[in-house]
C-alpha positions as YAML, in Angstrom:
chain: A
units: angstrom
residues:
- id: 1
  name: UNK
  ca: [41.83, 8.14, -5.86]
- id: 2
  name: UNK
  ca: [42.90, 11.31, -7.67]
- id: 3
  name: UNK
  ca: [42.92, 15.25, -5.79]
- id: 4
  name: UNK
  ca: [38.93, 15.63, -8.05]
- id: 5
  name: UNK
  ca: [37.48, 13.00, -6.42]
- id: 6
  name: UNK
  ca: [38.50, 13.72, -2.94]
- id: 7
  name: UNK
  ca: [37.09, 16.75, -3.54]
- id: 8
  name: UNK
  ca: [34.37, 15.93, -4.94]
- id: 9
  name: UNK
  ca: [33.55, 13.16, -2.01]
- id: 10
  name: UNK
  ca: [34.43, 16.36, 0.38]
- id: 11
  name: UNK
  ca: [31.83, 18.65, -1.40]
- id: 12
  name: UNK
  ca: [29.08, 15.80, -1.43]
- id: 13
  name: UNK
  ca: [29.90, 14.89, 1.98]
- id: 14
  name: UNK
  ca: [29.20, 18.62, 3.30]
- id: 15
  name: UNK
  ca: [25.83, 19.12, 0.89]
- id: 16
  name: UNK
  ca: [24.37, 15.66, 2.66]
- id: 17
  name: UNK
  ca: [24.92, 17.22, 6.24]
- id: 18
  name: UNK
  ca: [23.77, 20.42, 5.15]
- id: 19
  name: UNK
  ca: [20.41, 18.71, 3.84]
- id: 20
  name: UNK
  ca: [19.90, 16.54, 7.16]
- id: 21
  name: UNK
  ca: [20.70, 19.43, 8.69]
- id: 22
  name: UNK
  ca: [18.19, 21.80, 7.26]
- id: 23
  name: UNK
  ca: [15.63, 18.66, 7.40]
- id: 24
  name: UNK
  ca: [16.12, 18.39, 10.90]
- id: 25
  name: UNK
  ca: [15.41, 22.05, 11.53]
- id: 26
  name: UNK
  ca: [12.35, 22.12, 9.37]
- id: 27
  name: UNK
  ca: [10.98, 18.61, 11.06]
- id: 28
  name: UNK
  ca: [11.57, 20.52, 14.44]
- id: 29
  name: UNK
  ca: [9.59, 23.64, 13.34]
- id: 30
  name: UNK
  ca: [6.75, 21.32, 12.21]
- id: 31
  name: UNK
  ca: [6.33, 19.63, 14.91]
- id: 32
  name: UNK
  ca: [6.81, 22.91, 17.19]
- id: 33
  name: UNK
  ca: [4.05, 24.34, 14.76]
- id: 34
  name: UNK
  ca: [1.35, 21.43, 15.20]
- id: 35
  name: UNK
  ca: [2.25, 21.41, 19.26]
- id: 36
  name: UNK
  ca: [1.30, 25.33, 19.38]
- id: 37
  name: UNK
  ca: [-1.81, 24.96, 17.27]
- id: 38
  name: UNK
  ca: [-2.87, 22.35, 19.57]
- id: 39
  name: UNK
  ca: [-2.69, 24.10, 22.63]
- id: 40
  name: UNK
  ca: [-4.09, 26.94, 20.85]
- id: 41
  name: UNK
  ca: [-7.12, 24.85, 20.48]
- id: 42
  name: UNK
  ca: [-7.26, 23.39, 23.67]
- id: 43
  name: UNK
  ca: [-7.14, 26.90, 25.49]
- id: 44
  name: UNK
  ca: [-10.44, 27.47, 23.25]
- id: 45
  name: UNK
  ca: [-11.79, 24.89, 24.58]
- id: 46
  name: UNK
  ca: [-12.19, 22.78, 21.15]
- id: 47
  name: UNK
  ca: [-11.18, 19.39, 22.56]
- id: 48
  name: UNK
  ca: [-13.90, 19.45, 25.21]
- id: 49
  name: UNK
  ca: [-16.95, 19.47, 22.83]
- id: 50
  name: UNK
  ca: [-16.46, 15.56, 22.15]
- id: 51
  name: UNK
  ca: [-18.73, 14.39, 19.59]
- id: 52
  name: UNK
  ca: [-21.20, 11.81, 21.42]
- id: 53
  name: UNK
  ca: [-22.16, 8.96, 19.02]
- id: 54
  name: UNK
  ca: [-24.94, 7.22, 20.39]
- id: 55
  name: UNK
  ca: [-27.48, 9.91, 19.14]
- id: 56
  name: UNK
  ca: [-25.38, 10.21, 15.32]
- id: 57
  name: UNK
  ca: [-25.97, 9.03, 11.89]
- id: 58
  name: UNK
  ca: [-26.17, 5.25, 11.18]
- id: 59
  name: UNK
  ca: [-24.36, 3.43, 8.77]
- id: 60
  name: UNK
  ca: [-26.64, 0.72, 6.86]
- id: 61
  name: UNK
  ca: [-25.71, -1.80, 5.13]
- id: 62
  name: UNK
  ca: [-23.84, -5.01, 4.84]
- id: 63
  name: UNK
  ca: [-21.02, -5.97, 7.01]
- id: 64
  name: UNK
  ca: [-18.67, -8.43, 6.14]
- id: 65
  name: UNK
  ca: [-16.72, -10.58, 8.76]
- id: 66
  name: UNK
  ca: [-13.41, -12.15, 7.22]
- id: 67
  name: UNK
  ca: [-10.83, -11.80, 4.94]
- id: 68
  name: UNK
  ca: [-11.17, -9.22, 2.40]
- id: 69
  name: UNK
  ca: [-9.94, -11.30, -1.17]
- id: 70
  name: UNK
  ca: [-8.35, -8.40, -3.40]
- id: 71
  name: UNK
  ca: [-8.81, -9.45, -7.10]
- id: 72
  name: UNK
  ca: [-11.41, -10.12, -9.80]
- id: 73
  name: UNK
  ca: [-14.70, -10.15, -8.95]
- id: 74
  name: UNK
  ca: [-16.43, -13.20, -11.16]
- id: 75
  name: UNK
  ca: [-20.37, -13.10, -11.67]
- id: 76
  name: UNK
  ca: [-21.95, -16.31, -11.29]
- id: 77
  name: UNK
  ca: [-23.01, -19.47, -8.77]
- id: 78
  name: UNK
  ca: [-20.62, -19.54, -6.05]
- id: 79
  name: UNK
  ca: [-19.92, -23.20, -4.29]
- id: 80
  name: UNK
  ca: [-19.91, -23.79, -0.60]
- id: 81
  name: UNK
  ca: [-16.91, -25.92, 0.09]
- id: 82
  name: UNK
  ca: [-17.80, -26.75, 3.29]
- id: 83
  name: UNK
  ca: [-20.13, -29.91, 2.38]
- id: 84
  name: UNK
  ca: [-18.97, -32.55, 0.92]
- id: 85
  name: UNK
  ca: [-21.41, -32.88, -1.50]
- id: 86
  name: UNK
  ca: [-21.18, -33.36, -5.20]
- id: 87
  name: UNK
  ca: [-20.97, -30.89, -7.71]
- id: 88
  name: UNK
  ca: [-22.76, -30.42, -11.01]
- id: 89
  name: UNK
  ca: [-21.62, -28.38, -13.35]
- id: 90
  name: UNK
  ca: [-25.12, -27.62, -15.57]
- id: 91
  name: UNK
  ca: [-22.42, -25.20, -18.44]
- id: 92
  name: UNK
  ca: [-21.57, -27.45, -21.41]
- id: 93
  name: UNK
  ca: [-18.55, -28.31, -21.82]
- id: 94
  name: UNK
  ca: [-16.23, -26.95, -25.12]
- id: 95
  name: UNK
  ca: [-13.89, -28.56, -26.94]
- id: 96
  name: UNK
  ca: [-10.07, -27.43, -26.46]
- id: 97
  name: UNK
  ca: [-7.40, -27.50, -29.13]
- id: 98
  name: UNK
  ca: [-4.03, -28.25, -27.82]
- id: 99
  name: UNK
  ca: [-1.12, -27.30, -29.49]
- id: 100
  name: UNK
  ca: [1.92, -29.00, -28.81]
- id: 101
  name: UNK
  ca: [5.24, -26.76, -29.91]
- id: 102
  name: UNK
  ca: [8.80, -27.52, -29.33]
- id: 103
  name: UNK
  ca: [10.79, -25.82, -26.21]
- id: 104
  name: UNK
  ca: [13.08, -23.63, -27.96]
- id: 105
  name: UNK
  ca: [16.10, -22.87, -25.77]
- id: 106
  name: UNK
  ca: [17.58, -19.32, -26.01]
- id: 107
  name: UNK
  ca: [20.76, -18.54, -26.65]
- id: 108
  name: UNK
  ca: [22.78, -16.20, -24.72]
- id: 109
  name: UNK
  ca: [25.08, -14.08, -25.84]
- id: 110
  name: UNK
  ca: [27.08, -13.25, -22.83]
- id: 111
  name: UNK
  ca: [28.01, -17.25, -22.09]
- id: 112
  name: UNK
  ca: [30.07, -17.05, -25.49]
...
């Protein structure tokens, strides 16, 4: 390793601990900040005035109990798996084309 890239490594090496450094500092100012503002707040009294919610607002409307499904939402009859009953499909059914091609294998370059 040449004399410019020790140096280099040096110079990159002493930025880093100067960043964690200052991070640190800030994180600890933060956190000394939110601590004082809290106490602040609890000296006025502002944590004792506890909202009650049995007398609040109340949220109508439909609850739903198990897993939430992310993805498209699809209008139309649902089916209830849960029987085993037949299924009908009443839709008509529409003729599919299928086109057969051949499986064309790539070259690569790099295993020449």
């Amino acid at each position: 390793m040449g004399k410019a890239a020790k140096e280099h490594r040096k110079k990159v090496q002493a930025r880093n601990a100067r960043l964690k450094q200052e991070n640190r500092k800030r994180e600890k100012f933060q956190k000394e900040f939110i601590m004082n503002l809290i106490k602040q707040e609890q000296e006025k009294g502002m944590f004792e005035n506890n909202l009650n919610l049995d007398g609040g607002p109340v949220l109508d409307g439909p609850v739903l109990d198990g897993p939430v499904l992310d993805g498209p939402v699809l209008d139309g009859p649902t089916l209830d798996l849960t029987t085993n009953e037949t299924i009908t499909i009443d839709s008509p059914i529409e003729e599919v084309t299928v086109i057969e091609s051949p499986v064309v294998e790539s070259s690569d370059s790099s295993e020449n």
